[in-house]
SEVO-389707 format. One record per residue (C-alpha): residue number from 0; residue in one letter; x, y, z. Coordinates in nm, 4 decimals, always signed. Example, Ala and Ser with C-alpha at 12.3 -4.5 7.8 and 13.67 -1.06 7.14 Angstrom:
2
<site seq="0" type="a" east="+1.2300" north="-0.4500" up="+0.7800"/>
<site seq="1" type="s" east="+1.3670" north="-0.1060" up="+0.7140"/>
***
This chain:
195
<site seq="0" type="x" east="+1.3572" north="-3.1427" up="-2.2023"/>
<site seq="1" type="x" east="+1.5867" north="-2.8924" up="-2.0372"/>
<site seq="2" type="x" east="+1.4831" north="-2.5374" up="-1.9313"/>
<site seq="3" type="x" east="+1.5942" north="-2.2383" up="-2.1407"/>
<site seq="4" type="x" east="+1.7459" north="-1.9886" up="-1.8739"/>
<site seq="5" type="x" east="+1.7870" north="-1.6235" up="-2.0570"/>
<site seq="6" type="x" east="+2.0991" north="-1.4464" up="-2.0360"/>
<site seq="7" type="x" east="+2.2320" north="-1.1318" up="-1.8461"/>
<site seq="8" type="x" east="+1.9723" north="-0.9550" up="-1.5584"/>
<site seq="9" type="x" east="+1.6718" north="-1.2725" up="-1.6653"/>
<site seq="10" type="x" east="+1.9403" north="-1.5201" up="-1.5325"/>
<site seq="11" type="x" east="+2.0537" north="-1.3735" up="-1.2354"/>
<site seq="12" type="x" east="+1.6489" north="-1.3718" up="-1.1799"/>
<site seq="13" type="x" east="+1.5966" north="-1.7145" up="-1.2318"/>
<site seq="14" type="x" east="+1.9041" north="-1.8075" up="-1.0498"/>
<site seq="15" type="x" east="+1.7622" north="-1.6423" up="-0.7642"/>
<site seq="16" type="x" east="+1.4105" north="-1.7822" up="-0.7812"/>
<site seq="17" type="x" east="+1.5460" north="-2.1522" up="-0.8434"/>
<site seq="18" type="x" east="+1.7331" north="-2.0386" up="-0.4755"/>
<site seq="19" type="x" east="+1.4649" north="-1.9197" up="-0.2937"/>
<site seq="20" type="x" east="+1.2620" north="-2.1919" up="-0.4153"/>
<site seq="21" type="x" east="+1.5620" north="-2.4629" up="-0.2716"/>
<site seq="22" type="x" east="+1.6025" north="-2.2379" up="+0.1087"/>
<site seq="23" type="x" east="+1.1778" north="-2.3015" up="+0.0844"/>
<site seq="24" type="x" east="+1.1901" north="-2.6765" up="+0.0340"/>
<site seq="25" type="x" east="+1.5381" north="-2.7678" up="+0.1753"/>
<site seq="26" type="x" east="+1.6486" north="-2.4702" up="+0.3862"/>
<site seq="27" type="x" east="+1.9754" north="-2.3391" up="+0.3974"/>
<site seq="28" type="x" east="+2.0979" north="-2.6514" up="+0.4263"/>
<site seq="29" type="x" east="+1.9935" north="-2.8073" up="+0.1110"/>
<site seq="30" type="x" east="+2.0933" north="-2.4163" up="-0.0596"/>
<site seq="31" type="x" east="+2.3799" north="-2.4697" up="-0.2709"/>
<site seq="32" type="x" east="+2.5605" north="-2.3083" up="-0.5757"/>
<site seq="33" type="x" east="+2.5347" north="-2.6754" up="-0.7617"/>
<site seq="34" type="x" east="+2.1325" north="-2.7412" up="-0.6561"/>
<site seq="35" type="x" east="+2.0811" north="-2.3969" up="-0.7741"/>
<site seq="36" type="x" east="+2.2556" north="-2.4934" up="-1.1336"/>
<site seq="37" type="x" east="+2.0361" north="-2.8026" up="-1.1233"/>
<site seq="38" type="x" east="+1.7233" north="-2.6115" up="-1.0116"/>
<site seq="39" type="x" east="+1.7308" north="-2.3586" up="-1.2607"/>
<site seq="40" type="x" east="+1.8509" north="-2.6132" up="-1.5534"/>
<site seq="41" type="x" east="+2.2066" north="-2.4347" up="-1.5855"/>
<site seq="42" type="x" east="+2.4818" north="-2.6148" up="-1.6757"/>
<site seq="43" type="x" east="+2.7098" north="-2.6775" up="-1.3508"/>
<site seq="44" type="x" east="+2.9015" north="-2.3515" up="-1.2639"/>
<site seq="45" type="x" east="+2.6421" north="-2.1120" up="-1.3956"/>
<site seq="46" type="x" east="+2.5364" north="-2.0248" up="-1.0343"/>
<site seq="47" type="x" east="+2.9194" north="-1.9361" up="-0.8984"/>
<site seq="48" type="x" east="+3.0049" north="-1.7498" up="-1.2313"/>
<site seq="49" type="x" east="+2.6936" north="-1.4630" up="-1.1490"/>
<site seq="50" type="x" east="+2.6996" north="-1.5049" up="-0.7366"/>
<site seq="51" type="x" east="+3.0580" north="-1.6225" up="-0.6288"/>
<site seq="52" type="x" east="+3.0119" north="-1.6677" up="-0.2794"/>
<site seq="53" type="x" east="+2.6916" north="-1.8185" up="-0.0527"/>
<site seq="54" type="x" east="+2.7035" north="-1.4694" up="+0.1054"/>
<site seq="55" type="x" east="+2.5980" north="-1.3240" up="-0.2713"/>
<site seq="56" type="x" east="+2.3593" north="-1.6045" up="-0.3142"/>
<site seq="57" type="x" east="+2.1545" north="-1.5050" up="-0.0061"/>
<site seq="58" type="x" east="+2.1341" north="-1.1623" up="-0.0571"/>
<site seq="59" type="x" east="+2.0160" north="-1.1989" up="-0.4296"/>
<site seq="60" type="x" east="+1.7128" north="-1.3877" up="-0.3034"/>
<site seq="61" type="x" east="+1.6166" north="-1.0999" up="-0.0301"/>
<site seq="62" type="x" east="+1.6653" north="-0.8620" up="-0.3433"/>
<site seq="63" type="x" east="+1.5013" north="-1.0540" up="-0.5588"/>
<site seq="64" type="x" east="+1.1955" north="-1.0736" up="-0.2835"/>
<site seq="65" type="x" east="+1.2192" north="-0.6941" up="-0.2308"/>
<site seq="66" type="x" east="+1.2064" north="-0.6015" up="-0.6078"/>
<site seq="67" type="x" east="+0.9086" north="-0.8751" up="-0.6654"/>
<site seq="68" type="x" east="+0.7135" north="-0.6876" up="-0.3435"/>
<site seq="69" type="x" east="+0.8168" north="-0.3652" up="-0.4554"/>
<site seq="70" type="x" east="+0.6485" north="-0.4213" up="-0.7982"/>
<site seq="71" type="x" east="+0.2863" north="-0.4994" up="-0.6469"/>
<site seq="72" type="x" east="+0.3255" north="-0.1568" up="-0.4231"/>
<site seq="73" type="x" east="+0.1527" north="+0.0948" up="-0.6331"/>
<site seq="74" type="x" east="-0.1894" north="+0.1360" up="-0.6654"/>
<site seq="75" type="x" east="-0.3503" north="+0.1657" up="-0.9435"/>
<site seq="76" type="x" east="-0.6905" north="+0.2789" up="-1.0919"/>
<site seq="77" type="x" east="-0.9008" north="-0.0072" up="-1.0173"/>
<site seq="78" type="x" east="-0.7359" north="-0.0851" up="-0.6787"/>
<site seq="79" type="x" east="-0.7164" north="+0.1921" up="-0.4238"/>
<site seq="80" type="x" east="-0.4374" north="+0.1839" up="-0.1556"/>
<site seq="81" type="x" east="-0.7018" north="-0.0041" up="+0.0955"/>
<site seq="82" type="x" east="-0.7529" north="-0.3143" up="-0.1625"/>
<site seq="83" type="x" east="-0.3691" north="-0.3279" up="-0.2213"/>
<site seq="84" type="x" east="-0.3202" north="-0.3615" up="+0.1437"/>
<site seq="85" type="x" east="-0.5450" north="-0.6524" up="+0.1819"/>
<site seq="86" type="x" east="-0.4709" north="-0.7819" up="-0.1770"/>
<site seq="87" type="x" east="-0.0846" north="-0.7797" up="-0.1228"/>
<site seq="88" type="x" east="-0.1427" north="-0.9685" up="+0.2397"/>
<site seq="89" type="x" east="-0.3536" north="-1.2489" up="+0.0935"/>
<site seq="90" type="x" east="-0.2073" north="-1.2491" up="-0.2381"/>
<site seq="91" type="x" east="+0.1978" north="-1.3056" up="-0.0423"/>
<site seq="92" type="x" east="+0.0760" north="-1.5925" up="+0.1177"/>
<site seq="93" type="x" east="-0.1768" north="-1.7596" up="-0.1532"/>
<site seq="94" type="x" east="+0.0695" north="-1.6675" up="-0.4556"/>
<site seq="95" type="x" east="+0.4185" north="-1.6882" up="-0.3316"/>
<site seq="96" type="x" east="+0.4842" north="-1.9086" up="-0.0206"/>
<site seq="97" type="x" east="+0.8027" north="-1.9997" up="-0.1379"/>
<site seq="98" type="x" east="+0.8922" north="-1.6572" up="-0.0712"/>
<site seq="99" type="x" east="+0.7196" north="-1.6090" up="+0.2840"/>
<site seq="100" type="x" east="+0.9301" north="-1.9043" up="+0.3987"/>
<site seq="101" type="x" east="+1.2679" north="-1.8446" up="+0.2253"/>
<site seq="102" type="x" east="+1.2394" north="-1.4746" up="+0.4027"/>
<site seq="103" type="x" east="+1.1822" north="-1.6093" up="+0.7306"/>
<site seq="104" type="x" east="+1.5053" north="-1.8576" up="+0.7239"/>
<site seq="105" type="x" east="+1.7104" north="-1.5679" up="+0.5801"/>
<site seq="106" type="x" east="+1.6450" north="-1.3362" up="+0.8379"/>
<site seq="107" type="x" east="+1.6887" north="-1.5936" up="+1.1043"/>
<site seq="108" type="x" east="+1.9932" north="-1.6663" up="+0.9172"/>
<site seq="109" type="x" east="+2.0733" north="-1.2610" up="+0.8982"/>
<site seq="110" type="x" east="+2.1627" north="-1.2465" up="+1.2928"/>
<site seq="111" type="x" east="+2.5018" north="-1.4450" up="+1.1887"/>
<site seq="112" type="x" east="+2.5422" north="-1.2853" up="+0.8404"/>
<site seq="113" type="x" east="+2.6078" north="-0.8521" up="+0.8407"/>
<site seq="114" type="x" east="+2.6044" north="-0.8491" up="+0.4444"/>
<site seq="115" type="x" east="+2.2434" north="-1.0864" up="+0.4766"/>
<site seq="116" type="x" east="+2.1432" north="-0.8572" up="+0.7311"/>
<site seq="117" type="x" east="+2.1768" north="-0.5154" up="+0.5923"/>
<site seq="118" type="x" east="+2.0429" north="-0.6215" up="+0.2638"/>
<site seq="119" type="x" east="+1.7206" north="-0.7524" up="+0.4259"/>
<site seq="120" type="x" east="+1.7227" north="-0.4438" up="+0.6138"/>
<site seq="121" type="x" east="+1.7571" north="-0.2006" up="+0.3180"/>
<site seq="122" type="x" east="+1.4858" north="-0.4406" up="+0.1657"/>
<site seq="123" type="x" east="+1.2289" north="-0.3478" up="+0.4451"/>
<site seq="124" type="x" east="+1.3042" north="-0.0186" up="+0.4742"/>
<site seq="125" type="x" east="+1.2268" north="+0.0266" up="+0.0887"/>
<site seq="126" type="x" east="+0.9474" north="-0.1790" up="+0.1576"/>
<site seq="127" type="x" east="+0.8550" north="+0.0817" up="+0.4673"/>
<site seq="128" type="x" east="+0.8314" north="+0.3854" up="+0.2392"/>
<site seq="129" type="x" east="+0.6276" north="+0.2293" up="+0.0404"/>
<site seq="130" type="x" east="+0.4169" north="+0.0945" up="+0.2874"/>
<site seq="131" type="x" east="+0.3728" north="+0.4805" up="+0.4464"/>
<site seq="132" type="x" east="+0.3360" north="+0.5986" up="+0.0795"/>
<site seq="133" type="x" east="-0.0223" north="+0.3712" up="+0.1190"/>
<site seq="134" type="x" east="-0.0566" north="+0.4641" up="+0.4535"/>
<site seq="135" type="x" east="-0.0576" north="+0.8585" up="+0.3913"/>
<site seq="136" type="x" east="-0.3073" north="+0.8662" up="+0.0978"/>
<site seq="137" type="x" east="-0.5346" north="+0.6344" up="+0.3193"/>
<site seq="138" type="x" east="-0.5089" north="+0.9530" up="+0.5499"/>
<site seq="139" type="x" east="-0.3395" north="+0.7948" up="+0.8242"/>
<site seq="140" type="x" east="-0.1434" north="+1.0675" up="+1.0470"/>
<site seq="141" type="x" east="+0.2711" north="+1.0306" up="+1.0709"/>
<site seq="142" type="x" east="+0.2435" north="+0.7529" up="+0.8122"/>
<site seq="143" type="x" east="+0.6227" north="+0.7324" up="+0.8114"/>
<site seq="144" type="x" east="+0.6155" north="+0.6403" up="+1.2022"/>
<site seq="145" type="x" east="+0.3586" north="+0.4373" up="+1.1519"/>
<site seq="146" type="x" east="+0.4740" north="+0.2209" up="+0.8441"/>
<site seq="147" type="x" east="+0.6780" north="+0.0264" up="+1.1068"/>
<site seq="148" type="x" east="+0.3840" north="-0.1297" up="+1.3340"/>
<site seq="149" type="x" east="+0.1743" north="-0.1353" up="+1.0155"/>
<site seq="150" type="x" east="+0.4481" north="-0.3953" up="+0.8466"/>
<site seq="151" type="x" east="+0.5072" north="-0.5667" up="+1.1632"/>
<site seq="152" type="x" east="+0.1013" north="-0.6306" up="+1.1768"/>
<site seq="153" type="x" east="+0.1185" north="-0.7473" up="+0.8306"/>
<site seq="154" type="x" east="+0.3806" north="-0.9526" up="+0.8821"/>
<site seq="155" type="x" east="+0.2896" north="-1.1248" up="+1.1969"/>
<site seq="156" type="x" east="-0.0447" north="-1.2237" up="+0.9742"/>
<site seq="157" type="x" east="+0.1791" north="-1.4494" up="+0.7042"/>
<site seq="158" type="x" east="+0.4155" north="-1.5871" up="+0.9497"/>
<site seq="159" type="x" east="+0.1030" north="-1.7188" up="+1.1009"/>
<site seq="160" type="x" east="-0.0299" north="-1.8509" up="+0.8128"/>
<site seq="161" type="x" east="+0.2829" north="-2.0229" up="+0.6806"/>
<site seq="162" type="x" east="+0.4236" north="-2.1423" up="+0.9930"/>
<site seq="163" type="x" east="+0.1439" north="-2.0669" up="+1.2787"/>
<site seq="164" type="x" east="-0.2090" north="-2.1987" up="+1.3348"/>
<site seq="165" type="x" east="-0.3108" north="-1.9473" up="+1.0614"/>
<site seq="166" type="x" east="-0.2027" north="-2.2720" up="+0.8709"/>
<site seq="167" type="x" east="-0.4899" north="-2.4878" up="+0.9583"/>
<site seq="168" type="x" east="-0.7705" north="-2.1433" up="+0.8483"/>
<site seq="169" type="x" east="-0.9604" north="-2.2158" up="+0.5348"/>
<site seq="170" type="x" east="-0.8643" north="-1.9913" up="+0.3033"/>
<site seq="171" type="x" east="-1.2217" north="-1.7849" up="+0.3030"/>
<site seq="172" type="x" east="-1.2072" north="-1.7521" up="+0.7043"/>
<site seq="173" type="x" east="-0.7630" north="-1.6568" up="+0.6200"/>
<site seq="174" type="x" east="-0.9088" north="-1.3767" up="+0.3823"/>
<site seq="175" type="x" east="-1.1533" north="-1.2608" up="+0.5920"/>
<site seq="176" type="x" east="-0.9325" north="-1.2075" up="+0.9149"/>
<site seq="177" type="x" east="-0.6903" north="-1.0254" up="+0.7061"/>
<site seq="178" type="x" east="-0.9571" north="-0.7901" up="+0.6018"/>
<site seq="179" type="x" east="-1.0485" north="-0.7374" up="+0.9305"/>
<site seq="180" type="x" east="-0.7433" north="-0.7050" up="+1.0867"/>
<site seq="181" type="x" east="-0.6116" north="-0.4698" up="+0.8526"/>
<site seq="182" type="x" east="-0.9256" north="-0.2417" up="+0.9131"/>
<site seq="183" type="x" east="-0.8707" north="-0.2112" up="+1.2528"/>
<site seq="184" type="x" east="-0.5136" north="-0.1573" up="+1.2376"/>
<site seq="185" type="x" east="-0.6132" north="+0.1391" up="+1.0145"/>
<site seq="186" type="x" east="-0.8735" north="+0.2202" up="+1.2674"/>
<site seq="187" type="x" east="-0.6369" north="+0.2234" up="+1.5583"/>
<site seq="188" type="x" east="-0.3923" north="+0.4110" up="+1.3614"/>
<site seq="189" type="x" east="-0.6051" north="+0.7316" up="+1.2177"/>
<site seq="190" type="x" east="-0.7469" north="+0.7383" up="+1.5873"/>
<site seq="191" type="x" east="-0.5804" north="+0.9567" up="+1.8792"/>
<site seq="192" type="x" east="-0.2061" north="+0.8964" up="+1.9322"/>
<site seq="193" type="x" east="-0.2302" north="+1.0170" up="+2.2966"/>
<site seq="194" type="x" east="-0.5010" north="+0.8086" up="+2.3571"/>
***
């Protein structure tokens, strides 16, 4: 039986998603406009008529990875901005892998690609301000300066665990080192600056 793909913004969205699902499992290599018609069950030419050119193609899967990380940013009542943090490290690399691996062969890909590599740097600086957004109601002083090391941390932890010996952690002993890592960033950042 063959997928139903929506129309208009949905299909650019699962366009993108059947793409950074293919850079995940093929890499760029194996990324093309017909194996993302195939992946997403379009009919052949579907992919080219939304995203003409490869260059389109790879920026719609950073955006579509920015807009899916910028949707799990805000706290809410039953999760504080601490729990986020730690919930939004574990759940990135339990929940969407595909993603965490696509984004790391993009922005490999970005130092040969200036459209690839400003949208994946407008991505993370969205992602930034949210990031300090967290960091400032968690009481953490200059959270704007220090949304930068904060993300880096972060993002050192799930390169590790998709592509570093983080890989090999159950995913108990994975949990717990993110919760204690992020702690003591947090510690190191609300303590002295001079220090």
């Amino acid at each position: 039986m063959t997928k139903q793909v929506p129309l208009g913004a949905d299909r650019r969205d699962a366009i993108a998603d059947a793409a950074i699902h293919l850079v995940a499992t093929r890499g760029l290599r194996g990324l093309t406009h017909r194996a993302v018609d195939a992946e997403a069950g379009l009919p052949p030419g579907s992919t080219s008529y939304y995203l003409r050119t490869r260059s389109a193609l790879l920026t719609a899967c950073v955006n579509r990875m920015v807009s899916r990380d910028l949707a799990t940013l805000p706290p809410d009542a039953e999760r504080g901005p601490l729990d986020l943090l730690i919930g939004l490290t574990i759940g990135l690399a339990r929940d969407r892998p595909d993603d965490l691996v696509a984004r790391y062969e993009l922005s490999l890909e970005a130092s040969r690609q200036p459209e690839l590599r400003a949208a994946i740097d407008e991505g993370g600086r969205q992602l930034r301000v949210g990031l300090a957004q967290l960091l400032d109601m968690l009481g953490i002083p200059r959270p704007d300066e220090a949304a930068w090391p904060a993300a880096a941390m972060m993002d050192g932890l799930l390169y590790d665990r998709v592509a570093g010996a983080g890989a090999t952690l159950s995913q108990e002993d994975f949990e717990a080192g993110v919760r204690r890592s992020i702690a003591a960033l947090l510690d190191g950042l609300r303590g002295d600056p001079s220090a």
